[in-house]
C-alpha angles and dihedrals in degrees: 000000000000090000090056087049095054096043082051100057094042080060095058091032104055096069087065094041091047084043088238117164118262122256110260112211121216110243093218144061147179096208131099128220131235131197108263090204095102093032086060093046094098083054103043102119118188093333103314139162084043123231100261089061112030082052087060101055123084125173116204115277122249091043110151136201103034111208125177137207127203103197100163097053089211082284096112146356123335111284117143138129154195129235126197142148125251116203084228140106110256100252102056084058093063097040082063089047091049097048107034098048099058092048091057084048105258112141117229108231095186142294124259135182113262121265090265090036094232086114140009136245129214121220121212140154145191131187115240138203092261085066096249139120113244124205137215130189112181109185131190127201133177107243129170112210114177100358084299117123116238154154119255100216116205112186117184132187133183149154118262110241115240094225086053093069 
């Protein structure tokens, strides 16, 4: 888990280091939210995420194709997500990033290309009542599925680790 950290905040942390300019969001969207709640419920582990924060998550409606991904393997702390394709142009994903996850009170903590730099992924947190940090990366992707032209939508949680303060 501290590897990933750290392999997680080398990734945000690159762009600044390279000088490369900032990812701007787009400040609108088309699409509309629903509630992830049901969606998580194949990766819920021992009551995590917790309420307060599963009930403040939402991915846009209309997404296909629901993958998951335990990456934790109930060794360490929560971190799992879900993966699933949006019949919507990239931007417009992370419009409705943008503007969803600050209105459920995650804070935005900035916006970085993709590991292989074909999208982009939001990062944004928001403290819980089980006193830990919780973290979201929502991540947008251009992606192409039957000749239709989509957005692959990664959206990770996880636990922030008490040695990473």
């Amino acid at each position: 888990m501290v590897v990933a950290a750290v392999g997680l905040g080398i990734g945000f942390l690159l762009p600044s280091i390279l000088n490369a300019k900032p990812r701007e969001l787009p400040v609108t969207t088309d699409l509309s939210p629903q509630p992830a709640a049901t969606l998580w419920e194949p990766i819920l582990y021992k009551g995590e995420p917790p309420t307060d924060v599963l009930s403040n998550l939402v991915v846009p409606q209309g997404g296909q194709d629901v993958t998951y991904d335990n990456r934790d393997g109930g060794k360490s702390q929560y971190d799992r997500s879900l993966t699933m394709w949006v019949r919507s142009d990239p931007s417009d994903v992370l419009g409705f990033y943008h503007l969803e996850l600050p209105a459920l009170g995650w804070k935005l903590r900035g916006a970085a290309p993709t590991q292989d730099h074909k999208g982009t992924t939001i990062l944004a947190y928001r403290f819980s009542h089980d006193s830990y940090e919780w973290q979201i990366q929502a991540s947008a992707e251009p992606e192409t599925r039957n000749g239709v032209a989509g957005t692959k939508v990664v959206v990770e949680a996880y636990q922030q680790s008490d040695d990473e303060g």
